[in-house]
N, C-alpha and C positions, 0 to 999 in steps of 0.2 A: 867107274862105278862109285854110287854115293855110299856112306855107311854111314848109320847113327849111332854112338857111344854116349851110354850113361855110365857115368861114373860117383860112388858112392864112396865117401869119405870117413871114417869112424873102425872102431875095434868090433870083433868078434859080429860080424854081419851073418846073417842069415842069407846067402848067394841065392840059395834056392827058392826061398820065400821071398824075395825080393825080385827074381825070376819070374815068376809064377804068376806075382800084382798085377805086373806089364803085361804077359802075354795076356792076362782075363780081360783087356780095354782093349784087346784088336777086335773089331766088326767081324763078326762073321754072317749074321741074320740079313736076309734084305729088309729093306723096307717097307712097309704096308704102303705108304702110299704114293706118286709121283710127282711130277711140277704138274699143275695144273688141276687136280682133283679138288676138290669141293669138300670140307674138314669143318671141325669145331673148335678152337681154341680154346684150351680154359687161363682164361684173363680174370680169373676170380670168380668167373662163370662162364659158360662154355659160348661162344661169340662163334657167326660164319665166318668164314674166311678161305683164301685159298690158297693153297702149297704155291710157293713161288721160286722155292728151289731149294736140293736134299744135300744136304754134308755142308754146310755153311758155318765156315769158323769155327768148325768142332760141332756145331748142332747138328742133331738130326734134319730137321728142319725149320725154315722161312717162311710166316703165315703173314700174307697178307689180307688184315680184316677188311671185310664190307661195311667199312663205315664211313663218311665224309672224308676222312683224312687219307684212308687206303695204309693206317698203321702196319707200321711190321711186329712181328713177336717171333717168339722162337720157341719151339720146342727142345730141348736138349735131348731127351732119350724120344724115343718109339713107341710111347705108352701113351693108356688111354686118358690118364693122369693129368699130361700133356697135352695130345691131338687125339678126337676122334673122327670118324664117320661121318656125315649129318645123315 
């Protein structure tokens, strides 16, 4: 069995609060959208594109635009900030 260990170096740590950071960054929410869905990127303006694949490198998601090149972007979180709808 695998185990991960973080270990923290320094005086008078806060265990609990330190605890508590980590568990807040585990997924819990699915994702609105899948591979292959039809999305908006915002690349400084909201651009089509399409989910090309979900948990990539730590991102949310993989957008590949509709544009000549077939660029990829990424969305980090799940918001509409990042990817929406079209």
């Amino acid at each position: 069995e695998r185990e991960n260990i973080f270990v923290f170096i320094g005086k008078n740590l806060d265990h609990q609060w330190l605890k508590d950071c980590f568990q807040a960054c585990i997924v819990t929410d699915k994702l609105r959208f899948k591979v292959g869905d039809k999305v908006q990127a915002n690349i400084g303006e909201y651009t089509n594109g399409t989910i090309i694949k979900v948990w990539d490198d730590g991102n949310a998601y993989r957008i590949e635009l509709d544009d000549a090149d077939k660029t990829n972007v990424y969305a980090p979180i799940d918001v509409d900030t990042y990817v929406k709808a079209r």
